[in-house]
SEVEXTOR-816952 format. One line per 2 residues: number of its first residue (from 1); for each residue x, y, z of N, C-alpha, C. Coordinates in steps of 0.02 Angstrom, whole numbers, plus 50000, padded with zeros to 5 digits. Example, Ala and Ser with C-alpha at 12.3 -4.5 7.8 and 13.67 -1.06 7.14 Angstrom:
! SEVEXTOR-816952
1	50660/49716/50390/50615/49775/50390/50660/49835/50390  50642/49888/50354/50684/49947/50357/50645/50002/50394
END
This chain:
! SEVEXTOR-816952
1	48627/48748/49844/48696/48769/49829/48716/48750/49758  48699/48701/49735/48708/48660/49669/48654/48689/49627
3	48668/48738/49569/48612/48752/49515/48609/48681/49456  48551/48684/49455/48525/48638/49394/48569/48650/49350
5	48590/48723/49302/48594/48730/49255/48694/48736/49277  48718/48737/49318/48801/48727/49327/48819/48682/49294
7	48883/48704/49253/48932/48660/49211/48977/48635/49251  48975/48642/49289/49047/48579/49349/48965/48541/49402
9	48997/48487/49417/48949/48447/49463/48978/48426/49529  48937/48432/49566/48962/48422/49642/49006/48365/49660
11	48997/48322/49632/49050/48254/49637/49109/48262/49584  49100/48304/49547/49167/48305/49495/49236/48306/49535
13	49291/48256/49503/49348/48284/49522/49379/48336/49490  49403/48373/49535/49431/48436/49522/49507/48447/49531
15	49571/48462/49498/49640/48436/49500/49662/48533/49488  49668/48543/49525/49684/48620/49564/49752/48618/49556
17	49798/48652/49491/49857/48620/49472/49920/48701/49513  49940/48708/49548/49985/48759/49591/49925/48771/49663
19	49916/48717/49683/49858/48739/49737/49901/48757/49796  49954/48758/49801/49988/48764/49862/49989/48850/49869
21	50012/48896/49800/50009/48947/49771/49964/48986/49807  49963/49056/49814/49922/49096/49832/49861/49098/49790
23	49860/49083/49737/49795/49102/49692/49769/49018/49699  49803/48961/49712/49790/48909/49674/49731/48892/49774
25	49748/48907/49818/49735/48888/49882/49661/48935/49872  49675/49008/49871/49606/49020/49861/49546/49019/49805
27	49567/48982/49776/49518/48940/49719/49485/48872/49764  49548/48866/49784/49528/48783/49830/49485/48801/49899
29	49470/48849/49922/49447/48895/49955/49356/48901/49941  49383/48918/49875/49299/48932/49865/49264/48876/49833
31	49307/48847/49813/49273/48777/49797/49260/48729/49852  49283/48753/49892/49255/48705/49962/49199/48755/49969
33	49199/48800/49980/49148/48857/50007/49076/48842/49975  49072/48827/49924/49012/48825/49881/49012/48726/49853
35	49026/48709/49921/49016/48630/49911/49051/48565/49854  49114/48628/49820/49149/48543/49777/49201/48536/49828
37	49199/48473/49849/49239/48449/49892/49277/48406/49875  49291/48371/49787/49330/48327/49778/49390/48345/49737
39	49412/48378/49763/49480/48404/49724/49544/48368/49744  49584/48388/49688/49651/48339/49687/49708/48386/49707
41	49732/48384/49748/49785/48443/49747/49860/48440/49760  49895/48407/49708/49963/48354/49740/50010/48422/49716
43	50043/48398/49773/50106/48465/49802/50157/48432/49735  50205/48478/49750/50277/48482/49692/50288/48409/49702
45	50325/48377/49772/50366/48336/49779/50321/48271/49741  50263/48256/49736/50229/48218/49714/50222/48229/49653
47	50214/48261/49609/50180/48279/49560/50220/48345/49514  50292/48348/49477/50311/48395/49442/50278/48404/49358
49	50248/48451/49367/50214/48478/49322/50255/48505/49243  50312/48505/49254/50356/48517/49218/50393/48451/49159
51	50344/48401/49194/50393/48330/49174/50327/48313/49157  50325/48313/49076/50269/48289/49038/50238/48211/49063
53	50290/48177/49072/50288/48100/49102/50256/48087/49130  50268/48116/49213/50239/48126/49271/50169/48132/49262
55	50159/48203/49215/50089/48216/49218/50037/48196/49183  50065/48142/49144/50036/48090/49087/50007/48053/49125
57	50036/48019/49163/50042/47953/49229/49997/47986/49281  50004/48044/49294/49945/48076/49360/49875/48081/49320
59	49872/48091/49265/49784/48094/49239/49773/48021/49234  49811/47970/49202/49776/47914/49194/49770/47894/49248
61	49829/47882/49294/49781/47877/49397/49719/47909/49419  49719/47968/49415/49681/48025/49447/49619/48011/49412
63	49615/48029/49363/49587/48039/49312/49528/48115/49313  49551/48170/49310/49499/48226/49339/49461/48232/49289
65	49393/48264/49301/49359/48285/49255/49350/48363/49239  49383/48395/49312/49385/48461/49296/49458/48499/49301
67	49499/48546/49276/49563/48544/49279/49566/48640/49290  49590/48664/49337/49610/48723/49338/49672/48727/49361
69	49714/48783/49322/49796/48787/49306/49797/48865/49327  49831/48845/49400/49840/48906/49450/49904/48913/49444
71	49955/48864/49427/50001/48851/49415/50064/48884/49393  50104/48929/49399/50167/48974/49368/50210/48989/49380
73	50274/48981/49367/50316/49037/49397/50291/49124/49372  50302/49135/49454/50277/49198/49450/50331/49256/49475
75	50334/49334/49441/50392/49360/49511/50357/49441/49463  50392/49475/49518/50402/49556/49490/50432/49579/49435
77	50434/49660/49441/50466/49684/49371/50565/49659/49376  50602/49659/49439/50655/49636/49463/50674/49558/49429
79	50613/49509/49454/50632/49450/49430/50630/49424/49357  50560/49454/49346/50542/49458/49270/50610/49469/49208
81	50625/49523/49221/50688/49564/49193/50765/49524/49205  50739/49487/49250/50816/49442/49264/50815/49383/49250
83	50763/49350/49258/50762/49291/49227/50713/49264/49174  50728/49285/49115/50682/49274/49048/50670/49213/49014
85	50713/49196/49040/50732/49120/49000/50693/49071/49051  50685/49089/49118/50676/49034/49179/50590/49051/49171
87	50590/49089/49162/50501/49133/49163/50472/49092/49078  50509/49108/49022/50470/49067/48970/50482/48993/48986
89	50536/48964/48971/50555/48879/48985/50495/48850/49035  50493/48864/49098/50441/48859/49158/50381/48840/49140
91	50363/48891/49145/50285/48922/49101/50256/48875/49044  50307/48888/49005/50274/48835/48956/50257/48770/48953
93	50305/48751/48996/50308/48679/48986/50258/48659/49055  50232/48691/49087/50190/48679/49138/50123/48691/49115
95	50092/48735/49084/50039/48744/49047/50044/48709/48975  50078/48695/48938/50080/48651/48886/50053/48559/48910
97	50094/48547/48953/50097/48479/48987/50030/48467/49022  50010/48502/49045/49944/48497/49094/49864/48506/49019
99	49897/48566/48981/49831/48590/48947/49806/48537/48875  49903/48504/48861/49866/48440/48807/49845/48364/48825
101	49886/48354/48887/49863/48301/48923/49790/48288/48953  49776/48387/48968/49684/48382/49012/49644/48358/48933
103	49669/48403/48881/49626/48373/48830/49646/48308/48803  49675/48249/48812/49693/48193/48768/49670/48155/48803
105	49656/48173/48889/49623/48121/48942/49540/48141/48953  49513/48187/48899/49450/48190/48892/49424/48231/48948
107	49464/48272/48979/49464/48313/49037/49363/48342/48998  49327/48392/49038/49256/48385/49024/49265/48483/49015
109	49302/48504/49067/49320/48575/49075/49385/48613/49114  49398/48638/49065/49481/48652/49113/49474/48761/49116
111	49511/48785/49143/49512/48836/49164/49564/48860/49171  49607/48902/49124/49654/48926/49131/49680/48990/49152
113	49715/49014/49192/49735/49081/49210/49780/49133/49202  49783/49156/49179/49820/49214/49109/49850/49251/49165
115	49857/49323/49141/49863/49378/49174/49846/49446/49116  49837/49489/49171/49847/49571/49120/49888/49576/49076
117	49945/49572/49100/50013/49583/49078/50025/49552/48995  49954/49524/48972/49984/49485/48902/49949/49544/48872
119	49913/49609/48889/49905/49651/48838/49960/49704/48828  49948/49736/48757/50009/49781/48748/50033/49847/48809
121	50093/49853/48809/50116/49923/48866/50080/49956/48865  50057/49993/48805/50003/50066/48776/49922/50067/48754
123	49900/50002/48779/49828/49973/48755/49782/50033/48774  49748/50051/48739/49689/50084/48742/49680/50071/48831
125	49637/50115/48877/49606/50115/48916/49533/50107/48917  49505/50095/48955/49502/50018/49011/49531/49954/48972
127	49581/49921/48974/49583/49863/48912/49529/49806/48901  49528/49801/48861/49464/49750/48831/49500/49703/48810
129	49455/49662/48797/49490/49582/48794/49512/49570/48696  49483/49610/48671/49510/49600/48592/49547/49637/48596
131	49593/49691/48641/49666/49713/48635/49714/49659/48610  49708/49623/48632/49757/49576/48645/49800/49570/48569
133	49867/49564/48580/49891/49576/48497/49910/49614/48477  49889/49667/48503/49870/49742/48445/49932/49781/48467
135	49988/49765/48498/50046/49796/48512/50091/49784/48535  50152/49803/48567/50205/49771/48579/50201/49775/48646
137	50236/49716/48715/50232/49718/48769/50270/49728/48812  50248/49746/48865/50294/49787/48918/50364/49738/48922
139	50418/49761/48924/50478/49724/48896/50485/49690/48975  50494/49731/49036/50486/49694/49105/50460/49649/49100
141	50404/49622/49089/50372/49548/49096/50350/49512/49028  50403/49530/48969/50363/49502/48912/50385/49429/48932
143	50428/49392/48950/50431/49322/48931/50387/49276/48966  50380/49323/49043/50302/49286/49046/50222/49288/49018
145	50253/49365/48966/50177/49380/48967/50162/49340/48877  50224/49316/48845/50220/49273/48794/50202/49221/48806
147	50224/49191/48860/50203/49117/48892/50120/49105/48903  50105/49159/48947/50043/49165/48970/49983/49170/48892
149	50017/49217/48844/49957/49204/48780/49991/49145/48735  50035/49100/48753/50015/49035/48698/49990/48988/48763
151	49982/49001/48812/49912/48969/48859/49865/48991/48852  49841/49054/48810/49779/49049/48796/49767/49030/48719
153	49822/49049/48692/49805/49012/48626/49796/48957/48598  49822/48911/48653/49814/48823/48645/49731/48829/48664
155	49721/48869/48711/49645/48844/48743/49611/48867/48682  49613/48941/48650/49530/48930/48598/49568/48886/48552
157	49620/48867/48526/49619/48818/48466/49602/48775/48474  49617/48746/48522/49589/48659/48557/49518/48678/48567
159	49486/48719/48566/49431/48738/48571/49380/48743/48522  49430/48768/48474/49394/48797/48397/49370/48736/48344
161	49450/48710/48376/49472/48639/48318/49446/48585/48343  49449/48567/48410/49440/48506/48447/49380/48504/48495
163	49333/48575/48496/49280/48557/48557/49322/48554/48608  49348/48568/48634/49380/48545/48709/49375/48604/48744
165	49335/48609/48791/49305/48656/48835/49358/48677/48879  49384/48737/48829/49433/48765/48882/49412/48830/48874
167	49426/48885/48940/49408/48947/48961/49472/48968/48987  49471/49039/48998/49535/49060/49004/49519/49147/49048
169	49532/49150/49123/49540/49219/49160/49586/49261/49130  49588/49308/49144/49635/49348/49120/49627/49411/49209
171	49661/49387/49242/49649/49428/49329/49706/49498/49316  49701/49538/49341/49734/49586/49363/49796/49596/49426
173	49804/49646/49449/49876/49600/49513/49827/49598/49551  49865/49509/49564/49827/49506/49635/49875/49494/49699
175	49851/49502/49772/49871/49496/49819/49835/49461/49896  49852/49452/49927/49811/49434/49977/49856/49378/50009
177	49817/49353/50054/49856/49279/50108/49896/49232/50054  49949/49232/50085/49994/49176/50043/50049/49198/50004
179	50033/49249/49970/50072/49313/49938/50167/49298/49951  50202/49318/49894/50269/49300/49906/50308/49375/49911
181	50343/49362/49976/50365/49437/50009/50425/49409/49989  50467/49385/49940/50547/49393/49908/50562/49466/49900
183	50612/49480/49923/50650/49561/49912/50666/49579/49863  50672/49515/49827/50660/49538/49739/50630/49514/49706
185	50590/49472/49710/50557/49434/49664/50486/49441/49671  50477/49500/49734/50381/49482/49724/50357/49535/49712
187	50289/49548/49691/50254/49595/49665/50245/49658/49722  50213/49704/49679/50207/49775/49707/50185/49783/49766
189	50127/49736/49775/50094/49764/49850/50139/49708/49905  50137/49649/49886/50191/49612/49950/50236/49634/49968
191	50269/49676/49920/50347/49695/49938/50333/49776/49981  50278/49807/49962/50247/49859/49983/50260/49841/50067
193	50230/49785/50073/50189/49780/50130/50253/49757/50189  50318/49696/50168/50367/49700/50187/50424/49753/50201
195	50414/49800/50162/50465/49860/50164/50452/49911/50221  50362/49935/50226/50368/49962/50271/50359/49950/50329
197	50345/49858/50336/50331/49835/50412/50402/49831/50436  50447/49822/50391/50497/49809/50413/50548/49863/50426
199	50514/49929/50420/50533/49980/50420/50532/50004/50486  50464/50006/50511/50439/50011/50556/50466/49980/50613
201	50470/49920/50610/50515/49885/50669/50583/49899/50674  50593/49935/50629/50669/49955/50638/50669/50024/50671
203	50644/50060/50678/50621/50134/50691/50657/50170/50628  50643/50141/50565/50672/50193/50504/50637/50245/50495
205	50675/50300/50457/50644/50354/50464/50613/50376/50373  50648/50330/50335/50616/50337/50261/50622/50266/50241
207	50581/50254/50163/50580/50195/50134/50563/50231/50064  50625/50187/50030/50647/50196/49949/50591/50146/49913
209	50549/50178/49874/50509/50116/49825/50523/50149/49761  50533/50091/49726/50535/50085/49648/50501/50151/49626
211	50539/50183/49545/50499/50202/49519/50480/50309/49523  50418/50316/49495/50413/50385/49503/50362/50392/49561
213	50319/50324/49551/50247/50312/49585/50187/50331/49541  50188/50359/49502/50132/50377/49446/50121/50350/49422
215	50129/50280/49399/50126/50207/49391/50038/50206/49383  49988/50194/49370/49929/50172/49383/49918/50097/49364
217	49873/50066/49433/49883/49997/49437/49808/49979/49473  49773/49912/49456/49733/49886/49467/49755/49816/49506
219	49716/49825/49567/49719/49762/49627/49654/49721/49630  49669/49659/49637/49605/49607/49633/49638/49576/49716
221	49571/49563/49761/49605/49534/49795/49588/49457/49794  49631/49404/49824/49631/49327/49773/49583/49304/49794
223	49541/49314/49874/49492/49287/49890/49429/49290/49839  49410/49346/49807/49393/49377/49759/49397/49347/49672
225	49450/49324/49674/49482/49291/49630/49457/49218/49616  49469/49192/49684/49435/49117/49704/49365/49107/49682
227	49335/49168/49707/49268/49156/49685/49236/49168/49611  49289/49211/49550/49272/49226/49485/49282/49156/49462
229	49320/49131/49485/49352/49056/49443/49305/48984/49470  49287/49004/49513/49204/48939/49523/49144/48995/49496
231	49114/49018/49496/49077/49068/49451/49082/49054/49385  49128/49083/49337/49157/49050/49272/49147/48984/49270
233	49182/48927/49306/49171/48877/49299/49110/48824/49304  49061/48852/49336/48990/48849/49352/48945/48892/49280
235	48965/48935/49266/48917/48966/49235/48931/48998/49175  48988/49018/49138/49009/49036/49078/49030/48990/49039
237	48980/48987/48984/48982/48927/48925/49005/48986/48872  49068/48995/48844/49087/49032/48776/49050/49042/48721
239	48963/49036/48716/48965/49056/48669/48921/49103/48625  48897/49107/48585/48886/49158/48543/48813/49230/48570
241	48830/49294/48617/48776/49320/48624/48804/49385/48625  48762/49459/48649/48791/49500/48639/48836/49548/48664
243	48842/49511/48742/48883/49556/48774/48984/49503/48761  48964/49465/48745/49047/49395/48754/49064/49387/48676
245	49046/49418/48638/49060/49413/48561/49141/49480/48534  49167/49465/48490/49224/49500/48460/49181/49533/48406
247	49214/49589/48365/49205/49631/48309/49176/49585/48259  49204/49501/48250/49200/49480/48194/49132/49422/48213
249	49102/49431/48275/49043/49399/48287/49066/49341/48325  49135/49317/48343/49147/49258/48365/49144/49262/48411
251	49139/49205/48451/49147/49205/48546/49191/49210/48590  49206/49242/48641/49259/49253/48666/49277/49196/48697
253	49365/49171/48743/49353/49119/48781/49399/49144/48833  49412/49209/48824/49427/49234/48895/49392/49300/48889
255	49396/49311/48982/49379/49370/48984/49439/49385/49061  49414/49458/49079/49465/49479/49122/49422/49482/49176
257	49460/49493/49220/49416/49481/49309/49488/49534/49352  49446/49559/49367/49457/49645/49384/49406/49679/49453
259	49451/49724/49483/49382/49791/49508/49369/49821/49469  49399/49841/49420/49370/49901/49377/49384/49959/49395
261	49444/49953/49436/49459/50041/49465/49550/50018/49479  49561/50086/49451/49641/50101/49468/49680/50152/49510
263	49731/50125/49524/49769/50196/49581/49850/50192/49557  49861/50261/49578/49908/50232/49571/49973/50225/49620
265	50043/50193/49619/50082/50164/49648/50097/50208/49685  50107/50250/49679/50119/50318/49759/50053/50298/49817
267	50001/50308/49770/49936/50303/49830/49926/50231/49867  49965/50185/49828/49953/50135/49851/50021/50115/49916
269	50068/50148/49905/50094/50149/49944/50083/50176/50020  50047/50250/50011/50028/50303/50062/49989/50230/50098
271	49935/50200/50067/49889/50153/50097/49920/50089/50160  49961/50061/50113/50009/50028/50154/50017/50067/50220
273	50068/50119/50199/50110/50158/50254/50058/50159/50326  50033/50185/50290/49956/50217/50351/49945/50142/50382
275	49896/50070/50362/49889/50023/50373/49938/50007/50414  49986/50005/50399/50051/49961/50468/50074/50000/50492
277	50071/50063/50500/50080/50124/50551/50136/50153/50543  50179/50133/50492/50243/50197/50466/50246/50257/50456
279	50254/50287/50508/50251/50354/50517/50307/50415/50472  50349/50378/50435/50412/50394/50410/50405/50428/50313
281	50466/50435/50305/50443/50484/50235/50465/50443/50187  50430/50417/50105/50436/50403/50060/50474/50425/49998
283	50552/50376/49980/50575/50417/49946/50571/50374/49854  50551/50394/49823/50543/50378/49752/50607/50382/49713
285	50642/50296/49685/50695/50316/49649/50678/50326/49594  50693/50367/49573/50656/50381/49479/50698/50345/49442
287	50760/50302/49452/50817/50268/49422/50777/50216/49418  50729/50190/49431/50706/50117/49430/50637/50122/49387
289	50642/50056/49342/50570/50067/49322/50523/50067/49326  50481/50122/49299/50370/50119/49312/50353/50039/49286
291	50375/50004/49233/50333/49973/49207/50263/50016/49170  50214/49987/49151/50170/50018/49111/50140/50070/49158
293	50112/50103/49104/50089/50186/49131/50045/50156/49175  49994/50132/49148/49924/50135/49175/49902/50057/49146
295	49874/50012/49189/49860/49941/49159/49799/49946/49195  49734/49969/49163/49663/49958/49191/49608/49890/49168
297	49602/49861/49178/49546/49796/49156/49463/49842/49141  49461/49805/49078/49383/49819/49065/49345/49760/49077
299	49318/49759/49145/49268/49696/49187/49212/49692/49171  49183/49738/49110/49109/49753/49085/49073/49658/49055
301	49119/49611/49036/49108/49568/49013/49091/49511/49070  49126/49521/49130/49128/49484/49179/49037/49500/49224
303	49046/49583/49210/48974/49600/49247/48926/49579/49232  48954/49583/49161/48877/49562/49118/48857/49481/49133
305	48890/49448/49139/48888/49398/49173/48846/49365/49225  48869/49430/49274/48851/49425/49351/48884/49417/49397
307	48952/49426/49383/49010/49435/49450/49043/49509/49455  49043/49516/49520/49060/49596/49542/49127/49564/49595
309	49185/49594/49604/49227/49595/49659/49195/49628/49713  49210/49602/49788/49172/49619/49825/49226/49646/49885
311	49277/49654/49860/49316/49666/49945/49384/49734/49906  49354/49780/49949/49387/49858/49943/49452/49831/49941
313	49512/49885/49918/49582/49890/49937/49592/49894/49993  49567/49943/50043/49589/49960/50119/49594/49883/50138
315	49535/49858/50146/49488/49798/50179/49547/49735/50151  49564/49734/50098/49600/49677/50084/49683/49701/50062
317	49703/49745/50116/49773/49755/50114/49766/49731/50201  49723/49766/50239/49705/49754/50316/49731/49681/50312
319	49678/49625/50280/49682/49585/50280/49749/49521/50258  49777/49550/50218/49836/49537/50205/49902/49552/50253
321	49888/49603/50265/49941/49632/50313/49935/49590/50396  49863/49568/50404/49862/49530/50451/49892/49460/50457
323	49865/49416/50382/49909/49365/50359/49984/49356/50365  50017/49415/50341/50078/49414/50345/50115/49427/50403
325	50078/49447/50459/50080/49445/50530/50080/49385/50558  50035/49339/50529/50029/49281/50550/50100/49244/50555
327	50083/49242/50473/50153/49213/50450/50222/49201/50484  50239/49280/50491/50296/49278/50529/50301/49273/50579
329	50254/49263/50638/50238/49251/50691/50250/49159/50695  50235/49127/50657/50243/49045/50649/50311/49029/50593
331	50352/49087/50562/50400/49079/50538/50393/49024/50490  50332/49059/50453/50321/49026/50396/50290/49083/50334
333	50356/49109/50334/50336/49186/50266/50352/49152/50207  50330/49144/50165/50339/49134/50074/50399/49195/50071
335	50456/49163/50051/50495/49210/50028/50539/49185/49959
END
């Protein structure tokens, strides 16, 4: 299970920073799965990430050697757009606090997690990872998606300047178990998936979603996710060859983690509908916004690698949709 040549070690501590999080649990997921079993994973009430103090005082206790930052406030195009100020302030100071402290406590490898959303509205298709920059950003989520690239920009500088082994995902939307079904605050497919179950139990006869639906959008599902980020962390060293290099010969220190395939927001809806059995008609407000046309990931860097996503849309909306069954069944929905 343990390769010779893996950059994380089976006894390493591992400090899984939003593990409670949908993305941060299935990281913690697969890192049990593939045998690291010493992870640190202290909830809010213990441990505010936001309070430089705190998290000064938790590394010199703890002391991890490996640090992944699952960590964010996160929300939709609704929340995004409403709260700009709560989305940069947040953000920063949670990835700032965690990413100079992992390096001043000699952290060994840390792993940071971006999103799509930091490339421009109009980026070339499939986007590639030297987009980044090259334009102005979707105004719906710029203040997180500013936040999210000076978390990657601390990582290659501390990197460039200081050696400090930091790497940086860049995932696509993701969804799956854990997922936050807020009526306004959560992303496309959760809220998807609440609207028409809840439709359904009502015996409604239509459901209004955002938008035109022509939207084109790329889904990762997090289980999927879990496993790019022990992969990476096991096996991608940044540096210099021919598939992980920029125009100017340098090394990359992120890459994106993706299916590599897009649909778009009408179809993904039909999918839903069908899945939880809403038999009823779809009405599109065109008053509300698409957000970006088309946001596709170019995963060619990740392949080259040796990681492929392995779980279809159908298969991991099923699966989600079952989760969230759960959920509300034990009256314990993330909302």
């Amino acid at each position: 299970m343990f390769e010779k040549n893996s950059l994380i070690k089976s006894n390493d501590r591992i400090f899984i920073a939003g593990s409670s999080g949908m993305a941060g649990n299935a990281i913690s997921k697969s890192l049990e799965k593939h045998g690291f079993r010493n992870q640190l994973t202290p909830r809010r009430h213990e441990l505010d990430l936001s309070i430089s103090n705190q998290v000064t005082e938790w590394f010199q206790e703890n002391k991890p050697d490996v640090v992944i930052i699952a960590a964010a406030k996160v929300g939709g195009i609704h929340a995004n757009s409403t709260q700009q100020t709560d989305f940069l302030l947040e953000n920063l100071k949670i990835q700032n606090n965690i990413i100079e402290t992992a390096w001043k406590s000699k952290v060994r490898r840390l792993l940071f997690l971006g999103s799509s959303c930091i490339y421009p509205k109009f980026s070339k298709q499939p986007i590639r990872e030297e987009y980044l920059l090259t334009g102005s950003l979707e105004p719906t989520n710029e203040s997180y998606a500013i936040a999210k690239i000076a978390g990657i920009k601390l990582c290659s500088s501390l990197r460039l300047e200081k050696g400090f082994d930091a790497i940086s995902l860049m995932p696509t939307n993701l969804y799956g178990p854990g997922d936050n079904y807020h009526y306004t605050e959560s992303h496309v497919l959760p809220a998807l998936i609440r609207r028409f179950h809840e439709a359904k139990e009502k015996g409604e006869k239509i459901v209004t979603c955002w938008g035109t639906g022509e939207a084109l959008r790329e889904f990762l599902y997090v289980g999927d996710l879990g496993e790019a980020c022990v992969f990476a962390l096991k096996h991608w060293n940044p540096e210099p060859n021919s598939k992980t290099i920029d125009s100017k010969n340098n090394p990359f220190n992120i890459i994106n983690v993706g299916s590599g395939l897009d649909i778009t927001i009408k179809e993904v809806a039909e999918k839903v509908s069908k899945i939880i059995g809403f038999n009823g008609k779809i009405y599109w407000d065109h008053s509300k916004p698409d957000g970006c046309p088309k946001k596709q990931l170019d995963v060619s860097r990740m392949h080259y690698l040796g990681w492929e996503a392995k779980t279809s849309l159908n298969r991991g909306i099923q699966i989600t949709y079952q989760s969230f069954l759960e959920a509300l069944k034990q009256d314990n929905l993330r909302t």
